[in-house]
MIKOLSE-263762 format. One record per residue: chain; residue number from 1; residue in three letters; x, y, z of N, C-alpha, C in turn. Coordinates in Angstrom, 3 decimals. Example, Ala and Ser with C-alpha at 12.3 -4.5 7.8 and 13.67 -1.06 7.14 Angstrom:
2
  ch    i   aa        nx        ny        nz       cax       cay       caz        cx        cy        cz
   A    1  ALA    13.190    -5.690     7.800    12.300    -4.500     7.800    13.200    -3.300     7.800
   A    2  SER    12.850    -2.250     7.080    13.670    -1.060     7.140    12.900     0.030     7.870
// end
This chain:
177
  ch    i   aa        nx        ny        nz       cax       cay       caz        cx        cy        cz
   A    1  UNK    23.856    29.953   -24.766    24.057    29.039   -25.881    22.749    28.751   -26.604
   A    2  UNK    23.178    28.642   -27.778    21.956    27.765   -28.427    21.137    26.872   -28.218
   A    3  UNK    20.739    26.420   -27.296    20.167    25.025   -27.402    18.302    24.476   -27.106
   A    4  UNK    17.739    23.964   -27.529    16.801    23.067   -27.012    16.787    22.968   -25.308
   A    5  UNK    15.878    24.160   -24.967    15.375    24.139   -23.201    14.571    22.402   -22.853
   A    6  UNK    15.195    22.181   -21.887    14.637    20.649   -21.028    13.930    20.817   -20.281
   A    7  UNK    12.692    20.090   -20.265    11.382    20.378   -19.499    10.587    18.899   -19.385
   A    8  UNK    10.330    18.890   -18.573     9.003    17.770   -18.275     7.904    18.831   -17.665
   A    9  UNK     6.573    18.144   -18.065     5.716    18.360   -17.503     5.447    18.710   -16.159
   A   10  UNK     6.150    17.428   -15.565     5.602    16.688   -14.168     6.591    15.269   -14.135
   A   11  UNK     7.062    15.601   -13.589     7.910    14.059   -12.800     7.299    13.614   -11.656
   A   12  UNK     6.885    12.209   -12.073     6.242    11.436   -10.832     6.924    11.236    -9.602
   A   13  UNK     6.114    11.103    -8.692     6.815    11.435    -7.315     8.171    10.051    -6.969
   A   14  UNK     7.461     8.814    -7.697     8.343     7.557    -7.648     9.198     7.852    -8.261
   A   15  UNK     9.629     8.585    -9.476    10.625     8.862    -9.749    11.715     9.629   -10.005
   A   16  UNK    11.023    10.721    -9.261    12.631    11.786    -8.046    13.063    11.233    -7.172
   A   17  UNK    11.589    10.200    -6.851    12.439    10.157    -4.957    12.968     8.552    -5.072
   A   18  UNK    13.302     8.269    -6.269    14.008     7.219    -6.464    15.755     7.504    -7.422
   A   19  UNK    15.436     8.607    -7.636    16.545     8.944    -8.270    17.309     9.815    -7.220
   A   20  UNK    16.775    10.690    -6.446    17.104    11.573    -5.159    16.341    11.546    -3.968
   A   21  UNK    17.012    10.222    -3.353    16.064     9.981    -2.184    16.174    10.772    -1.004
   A   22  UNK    15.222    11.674    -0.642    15.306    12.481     0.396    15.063    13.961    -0.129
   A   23  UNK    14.818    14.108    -1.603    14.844    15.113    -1.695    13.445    15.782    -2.621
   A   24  UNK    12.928    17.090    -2.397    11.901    17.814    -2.898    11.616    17.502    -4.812
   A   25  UNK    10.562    17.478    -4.400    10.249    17.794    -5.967    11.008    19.024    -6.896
   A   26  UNK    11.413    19.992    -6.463    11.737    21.241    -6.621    13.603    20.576    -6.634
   A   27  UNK    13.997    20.260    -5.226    15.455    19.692    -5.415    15.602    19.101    -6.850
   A   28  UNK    14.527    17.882    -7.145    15.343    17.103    -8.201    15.219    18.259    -9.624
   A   29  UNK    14.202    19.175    -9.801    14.256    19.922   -10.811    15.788    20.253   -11.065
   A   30  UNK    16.162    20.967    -9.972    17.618    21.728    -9.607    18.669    20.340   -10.422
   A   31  UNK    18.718    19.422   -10.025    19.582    18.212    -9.672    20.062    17.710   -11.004
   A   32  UNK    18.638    17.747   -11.649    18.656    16.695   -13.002    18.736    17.995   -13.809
   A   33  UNK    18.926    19.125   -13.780    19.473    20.435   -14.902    18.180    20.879   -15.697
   A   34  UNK    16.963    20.290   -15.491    15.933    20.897   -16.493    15.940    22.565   -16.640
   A   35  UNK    15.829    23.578   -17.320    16.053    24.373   -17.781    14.272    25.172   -17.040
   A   36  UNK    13.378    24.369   -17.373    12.369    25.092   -16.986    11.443    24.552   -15.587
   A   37  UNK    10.404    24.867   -15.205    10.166    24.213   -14.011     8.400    24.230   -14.580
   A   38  UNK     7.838    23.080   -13.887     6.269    23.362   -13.651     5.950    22.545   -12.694
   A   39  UNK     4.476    22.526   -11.950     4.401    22.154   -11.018     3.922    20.486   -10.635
   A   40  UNK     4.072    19.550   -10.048     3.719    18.596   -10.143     2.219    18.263   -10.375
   A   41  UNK     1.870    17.587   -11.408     0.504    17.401   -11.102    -0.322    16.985   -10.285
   A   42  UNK     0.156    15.959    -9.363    -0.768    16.147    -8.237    -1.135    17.431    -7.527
   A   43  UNK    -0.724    18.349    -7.723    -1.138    18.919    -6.413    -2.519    19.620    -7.096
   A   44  UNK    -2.901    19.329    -8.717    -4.375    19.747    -8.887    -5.286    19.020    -7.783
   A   45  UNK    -4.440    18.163    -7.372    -5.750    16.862    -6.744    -6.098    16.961    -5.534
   A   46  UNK    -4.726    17.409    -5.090    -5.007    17.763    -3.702    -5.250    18.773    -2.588
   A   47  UNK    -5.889    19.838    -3.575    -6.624    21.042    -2.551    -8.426    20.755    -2.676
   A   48  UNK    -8.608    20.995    -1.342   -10.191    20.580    -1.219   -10.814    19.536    -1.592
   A   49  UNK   -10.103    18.501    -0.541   -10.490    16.763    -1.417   -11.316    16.744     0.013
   A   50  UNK   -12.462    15.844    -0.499   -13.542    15.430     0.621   -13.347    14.352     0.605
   A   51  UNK   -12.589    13.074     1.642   -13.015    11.602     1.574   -14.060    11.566     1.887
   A   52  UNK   -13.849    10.329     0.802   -15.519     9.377     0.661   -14.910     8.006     1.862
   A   53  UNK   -13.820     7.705     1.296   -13.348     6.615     2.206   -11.467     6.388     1.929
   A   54  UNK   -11.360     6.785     2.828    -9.661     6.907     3.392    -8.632     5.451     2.994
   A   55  UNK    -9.825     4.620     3.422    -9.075     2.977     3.350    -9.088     2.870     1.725
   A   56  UNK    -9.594     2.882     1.264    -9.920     2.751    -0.135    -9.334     3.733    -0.973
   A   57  UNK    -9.073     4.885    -0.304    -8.572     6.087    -1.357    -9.496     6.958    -2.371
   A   58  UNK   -10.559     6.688    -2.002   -11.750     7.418    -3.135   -12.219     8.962    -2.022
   A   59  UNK   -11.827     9.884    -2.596   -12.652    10.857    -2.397   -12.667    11.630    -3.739
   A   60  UNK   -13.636    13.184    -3.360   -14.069    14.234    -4.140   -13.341    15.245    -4.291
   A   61  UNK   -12.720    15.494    -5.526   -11.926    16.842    -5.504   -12.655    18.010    -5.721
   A   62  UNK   -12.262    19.220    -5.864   -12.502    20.866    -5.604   -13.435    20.711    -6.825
   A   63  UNK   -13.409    20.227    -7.719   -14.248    19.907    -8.734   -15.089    19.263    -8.805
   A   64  UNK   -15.941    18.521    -7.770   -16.803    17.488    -7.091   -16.456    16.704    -8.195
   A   65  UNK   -15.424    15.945    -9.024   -14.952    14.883    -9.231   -14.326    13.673    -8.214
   A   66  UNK   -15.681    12.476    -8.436   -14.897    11.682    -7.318   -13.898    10.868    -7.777
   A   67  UNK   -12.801    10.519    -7.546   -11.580     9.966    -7.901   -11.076     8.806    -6.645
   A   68  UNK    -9.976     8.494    -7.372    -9.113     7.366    -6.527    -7.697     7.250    -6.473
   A   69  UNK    -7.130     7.031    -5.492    -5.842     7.578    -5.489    -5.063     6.397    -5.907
   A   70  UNK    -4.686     6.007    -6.752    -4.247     4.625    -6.609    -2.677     4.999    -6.685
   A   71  UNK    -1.699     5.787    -6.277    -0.344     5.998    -5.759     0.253     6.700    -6.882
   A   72  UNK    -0.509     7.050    -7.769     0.240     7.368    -9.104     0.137     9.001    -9.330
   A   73  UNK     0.624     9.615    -9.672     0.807    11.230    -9.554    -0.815    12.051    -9.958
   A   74  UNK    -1.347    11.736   -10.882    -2.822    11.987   -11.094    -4.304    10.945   -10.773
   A   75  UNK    -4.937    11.187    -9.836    -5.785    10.141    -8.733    -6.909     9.784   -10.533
   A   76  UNK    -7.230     8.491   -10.229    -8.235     8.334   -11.704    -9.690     8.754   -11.004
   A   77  UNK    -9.946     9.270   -11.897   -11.166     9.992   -11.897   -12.533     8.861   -12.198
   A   78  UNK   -13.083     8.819   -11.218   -14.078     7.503   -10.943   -15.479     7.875   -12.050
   A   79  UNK   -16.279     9.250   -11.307   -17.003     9.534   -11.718   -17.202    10.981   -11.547
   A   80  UNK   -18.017    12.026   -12.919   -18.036    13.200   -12.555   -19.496    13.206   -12.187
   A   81  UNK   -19.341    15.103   -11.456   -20.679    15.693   -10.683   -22.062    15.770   -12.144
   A   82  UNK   -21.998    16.076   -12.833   -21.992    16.260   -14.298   -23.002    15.422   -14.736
   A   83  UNK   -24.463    14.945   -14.558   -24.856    13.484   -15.032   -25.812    14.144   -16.223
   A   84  UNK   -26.454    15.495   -16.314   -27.556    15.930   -17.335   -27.197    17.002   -17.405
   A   85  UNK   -28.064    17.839   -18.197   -27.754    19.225   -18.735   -28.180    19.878   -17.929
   A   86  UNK   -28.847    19.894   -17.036   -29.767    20.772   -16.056   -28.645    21.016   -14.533
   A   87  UNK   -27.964    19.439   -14.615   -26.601    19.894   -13.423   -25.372    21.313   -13.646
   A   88  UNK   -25.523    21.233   -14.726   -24.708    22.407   -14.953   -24.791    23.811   -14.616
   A   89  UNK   -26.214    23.548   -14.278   -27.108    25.275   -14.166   -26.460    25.368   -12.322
   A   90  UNK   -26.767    24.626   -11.778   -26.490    24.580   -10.047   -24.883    24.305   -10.200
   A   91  UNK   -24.119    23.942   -11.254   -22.299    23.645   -10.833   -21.950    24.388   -10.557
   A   92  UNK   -21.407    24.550    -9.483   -19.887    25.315    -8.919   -18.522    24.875    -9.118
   A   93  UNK   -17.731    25.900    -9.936   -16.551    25.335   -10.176   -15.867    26.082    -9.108
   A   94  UNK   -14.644    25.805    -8.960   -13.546    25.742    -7.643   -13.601    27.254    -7.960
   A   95  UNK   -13.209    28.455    -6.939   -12.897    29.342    -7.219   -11.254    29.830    -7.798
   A   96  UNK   -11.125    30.584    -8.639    -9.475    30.189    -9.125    -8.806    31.361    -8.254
   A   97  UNK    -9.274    32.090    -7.411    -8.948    32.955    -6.405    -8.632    32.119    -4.862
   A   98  UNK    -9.135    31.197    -4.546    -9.278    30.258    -3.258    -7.842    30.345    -2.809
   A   99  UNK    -7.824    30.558    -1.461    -6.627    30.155    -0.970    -5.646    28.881    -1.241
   A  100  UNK    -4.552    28.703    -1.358    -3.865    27.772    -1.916    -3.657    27.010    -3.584
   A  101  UNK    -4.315    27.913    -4.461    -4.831    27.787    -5.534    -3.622    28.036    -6.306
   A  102  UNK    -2.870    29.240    -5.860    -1.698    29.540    -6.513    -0.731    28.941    -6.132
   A  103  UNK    -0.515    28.342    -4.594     0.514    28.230    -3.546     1.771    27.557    -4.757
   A  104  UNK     1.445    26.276    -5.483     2.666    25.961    -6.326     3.925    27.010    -7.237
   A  105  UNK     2.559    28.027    -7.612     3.329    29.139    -8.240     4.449    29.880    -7.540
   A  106  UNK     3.877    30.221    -6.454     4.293    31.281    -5.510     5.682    30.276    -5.220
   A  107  UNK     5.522    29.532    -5.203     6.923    28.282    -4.267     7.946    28.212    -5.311
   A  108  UNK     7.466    27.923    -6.909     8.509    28.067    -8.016     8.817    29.464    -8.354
   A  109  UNK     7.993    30.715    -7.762     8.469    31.938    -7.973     9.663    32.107    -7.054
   A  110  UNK     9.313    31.565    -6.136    10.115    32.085    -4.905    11.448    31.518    -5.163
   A  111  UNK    11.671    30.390    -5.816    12.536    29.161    -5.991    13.688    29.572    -6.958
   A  112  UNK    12.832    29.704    -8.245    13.278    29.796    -9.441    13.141    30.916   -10.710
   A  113  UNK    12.458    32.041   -10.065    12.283    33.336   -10.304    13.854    33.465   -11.069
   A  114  UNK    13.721    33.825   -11.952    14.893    34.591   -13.076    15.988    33.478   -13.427
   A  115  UNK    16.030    32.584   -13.196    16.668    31.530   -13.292    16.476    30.298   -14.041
   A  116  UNK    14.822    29.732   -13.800    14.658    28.812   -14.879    13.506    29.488   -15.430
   A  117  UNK    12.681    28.945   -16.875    11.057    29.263   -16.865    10.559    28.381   -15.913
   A  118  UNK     9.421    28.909   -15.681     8.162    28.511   -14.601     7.074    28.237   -15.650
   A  119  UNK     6.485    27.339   -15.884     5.533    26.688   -16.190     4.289    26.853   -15.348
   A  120  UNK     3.233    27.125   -15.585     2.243    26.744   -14.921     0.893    26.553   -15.517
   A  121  UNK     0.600    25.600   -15.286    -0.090    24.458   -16.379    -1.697    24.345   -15.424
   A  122  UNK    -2.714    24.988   -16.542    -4.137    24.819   -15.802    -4.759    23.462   -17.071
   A  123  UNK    -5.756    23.776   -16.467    -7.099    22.613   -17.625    -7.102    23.411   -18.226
   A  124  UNK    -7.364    22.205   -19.576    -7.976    23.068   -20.804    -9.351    22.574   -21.074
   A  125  UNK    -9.883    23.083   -22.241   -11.464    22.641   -22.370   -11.986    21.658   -23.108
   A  126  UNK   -10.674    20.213   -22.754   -11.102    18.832   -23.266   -11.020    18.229   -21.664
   A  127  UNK   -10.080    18.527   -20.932   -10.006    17.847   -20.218   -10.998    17.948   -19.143
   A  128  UNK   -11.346    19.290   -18.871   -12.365    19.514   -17.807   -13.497    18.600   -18.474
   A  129  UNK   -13.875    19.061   -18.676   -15.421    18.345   -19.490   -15.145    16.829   -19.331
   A  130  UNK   -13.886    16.407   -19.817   -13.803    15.399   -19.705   -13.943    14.358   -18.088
   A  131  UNK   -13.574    15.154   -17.489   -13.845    14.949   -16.038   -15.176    15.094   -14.937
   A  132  UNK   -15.715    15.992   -15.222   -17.108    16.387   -15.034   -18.217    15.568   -15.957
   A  133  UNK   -17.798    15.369   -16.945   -18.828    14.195   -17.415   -18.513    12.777   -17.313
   A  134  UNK   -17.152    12.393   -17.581   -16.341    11.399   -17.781   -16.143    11.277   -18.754
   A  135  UNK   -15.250    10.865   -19.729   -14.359    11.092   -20.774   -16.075    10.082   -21.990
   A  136  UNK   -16.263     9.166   -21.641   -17.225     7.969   -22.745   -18.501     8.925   -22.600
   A  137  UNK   -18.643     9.681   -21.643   -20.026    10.340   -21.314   -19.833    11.460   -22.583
   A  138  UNK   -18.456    12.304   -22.377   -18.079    13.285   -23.229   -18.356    13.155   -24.823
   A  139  UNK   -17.532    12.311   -24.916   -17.483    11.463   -26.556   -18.790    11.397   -27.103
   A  140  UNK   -19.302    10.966   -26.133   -20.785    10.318   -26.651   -21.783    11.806   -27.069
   A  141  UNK   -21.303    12.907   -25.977   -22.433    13.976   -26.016   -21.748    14.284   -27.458
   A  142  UNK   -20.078    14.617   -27.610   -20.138    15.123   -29.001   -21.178    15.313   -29.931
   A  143  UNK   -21.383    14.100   -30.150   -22.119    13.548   -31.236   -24.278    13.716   -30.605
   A  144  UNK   -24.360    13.155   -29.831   -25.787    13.029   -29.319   -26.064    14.221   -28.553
   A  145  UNK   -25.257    14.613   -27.711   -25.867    16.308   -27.145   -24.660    17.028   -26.919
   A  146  UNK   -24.745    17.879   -28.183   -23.511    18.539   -29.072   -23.202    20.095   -27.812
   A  147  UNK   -24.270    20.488   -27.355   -24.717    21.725   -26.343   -24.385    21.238   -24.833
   A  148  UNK   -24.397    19.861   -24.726   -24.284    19.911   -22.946   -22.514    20.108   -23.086
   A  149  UNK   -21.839    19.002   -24.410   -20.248    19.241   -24.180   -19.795    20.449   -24.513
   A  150  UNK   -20.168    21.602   -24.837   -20.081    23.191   -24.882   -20.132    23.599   -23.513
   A  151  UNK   -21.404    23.374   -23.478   -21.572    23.690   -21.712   -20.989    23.326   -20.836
   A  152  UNK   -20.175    22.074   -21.404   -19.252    21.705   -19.812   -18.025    22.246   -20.689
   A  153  UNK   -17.638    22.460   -21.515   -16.224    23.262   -21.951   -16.499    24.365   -21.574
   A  154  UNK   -17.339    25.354   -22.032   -17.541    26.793   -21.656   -17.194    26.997   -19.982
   A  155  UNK   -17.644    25.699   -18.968   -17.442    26.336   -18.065   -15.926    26.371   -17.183
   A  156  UNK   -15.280    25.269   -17.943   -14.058    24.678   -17.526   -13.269    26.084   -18.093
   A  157  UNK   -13.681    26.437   -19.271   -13.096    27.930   -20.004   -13.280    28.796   -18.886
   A  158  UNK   -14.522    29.242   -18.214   -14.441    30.260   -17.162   -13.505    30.200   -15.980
   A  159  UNK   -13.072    29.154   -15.657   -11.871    28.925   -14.659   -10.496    29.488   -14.685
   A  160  UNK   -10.234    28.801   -16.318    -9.126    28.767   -16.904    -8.387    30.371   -16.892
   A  161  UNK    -6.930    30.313   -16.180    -6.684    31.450   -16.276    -6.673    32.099   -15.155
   A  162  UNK    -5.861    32.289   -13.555    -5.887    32.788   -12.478    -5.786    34.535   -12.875
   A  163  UNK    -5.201    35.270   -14.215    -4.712    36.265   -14.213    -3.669    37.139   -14.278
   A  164  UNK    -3.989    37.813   -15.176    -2.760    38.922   -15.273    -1.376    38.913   -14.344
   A  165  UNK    -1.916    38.857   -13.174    -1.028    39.527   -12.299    -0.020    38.144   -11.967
   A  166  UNK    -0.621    36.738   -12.414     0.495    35.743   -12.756     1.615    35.801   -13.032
   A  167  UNK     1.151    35.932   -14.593     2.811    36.568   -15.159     3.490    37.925   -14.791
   A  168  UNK     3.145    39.005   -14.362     4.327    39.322   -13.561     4.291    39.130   -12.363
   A  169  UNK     4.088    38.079   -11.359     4.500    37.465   -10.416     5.435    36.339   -11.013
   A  170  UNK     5.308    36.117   -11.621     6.535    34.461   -12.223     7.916    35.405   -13.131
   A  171  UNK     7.324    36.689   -13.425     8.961    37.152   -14.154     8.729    36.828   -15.391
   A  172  UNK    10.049    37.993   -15.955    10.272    37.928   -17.303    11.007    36.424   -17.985
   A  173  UNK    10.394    35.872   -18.747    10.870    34.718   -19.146    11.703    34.806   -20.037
   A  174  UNK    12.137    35.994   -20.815    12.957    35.984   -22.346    14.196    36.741   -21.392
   A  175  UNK    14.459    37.026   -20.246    15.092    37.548   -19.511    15.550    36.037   -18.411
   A  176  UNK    15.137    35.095   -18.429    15.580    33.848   -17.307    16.927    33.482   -17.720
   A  177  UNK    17.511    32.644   -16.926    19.414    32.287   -17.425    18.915    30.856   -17.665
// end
């Protein structure tokens, strides 16, 4: 049929498992009829987190962004690794090869392969930067150091993008039911 495909982003975890209690993130996709699938956003947050402190909820993600979990699907981002132009030369960004890096994909391939679209949603090169410097740090370089916010986009750009072999692991999409 004709129609307008249904998609969310990301449905917060409070509200599947309040609408389908007991059941997967992936179940309520199925449940509530969305047409396409992508992966929850937390789970950017939660590969290679270092607590800082457990009671409190503040640790470091794969991005040496330290953050805070305060229960809500994306942890707020406290402060980035990011403080001068010279940190950038020593940054390591996450490898986009790392084990578990894909794992969401692979779970909606496995799931929903030919059936719904699969979404899969990386950073782009406002938001990284925005995180690695912090969003007022960002703003500010715009304008006052026009080259460090390049430099932290350029590198969030080198991440971006696991590869080719993505899309045909996720399937033909003009071919899904």
């Amino acid at each position: 049929p004709d129609r307008v495909p249904m998609l969310e982003w990301s449905v917060a975890a409070k509200v599947h498992d309040r609408l389908l209690p007991g059941g997967s993130y992936y179940d309520f996709i199925e449940w509530i009829g969305y047409d396409a699938v992508a992966p929850r956003f937390g789970h950017y947050y939660s590969q290679g987190v270092d607590w800082i402190d457990e009671g409190k909820r503040i640790f470091v993600d794969s991005w040496g962004v330290k953050r805070v979990d305060t229960g809500e699907d994306i942890p707020y981002p406290i402060e980035g690794p990011i403080k001068q132009p010279a940190d950038l030369d020593s940054y390591p960004p996450p490898d986009p090869h790392a084990d578990g890096v894909l794992a969401p994909l692979l779970e909606m391939v496995a799931r929903f392969k030919d059936t719904k679209a699969i979404v899969y949603i990386t950073r782009d090169a406002f938001i990284n930067p925005s995180y690695l410097r912090g969003v007022e740090n960002l703003l500010i370089d715009f304008i006052e150091n026009p080259d460090l916010a390049q430099s932290a986009a350029d590198n969030g750009i080198t991440f971006i993008g696991p590869g080719s072999n993505v899309l045909e692991m996720a399937g033909n999409k003009v071919t899904a039911k």
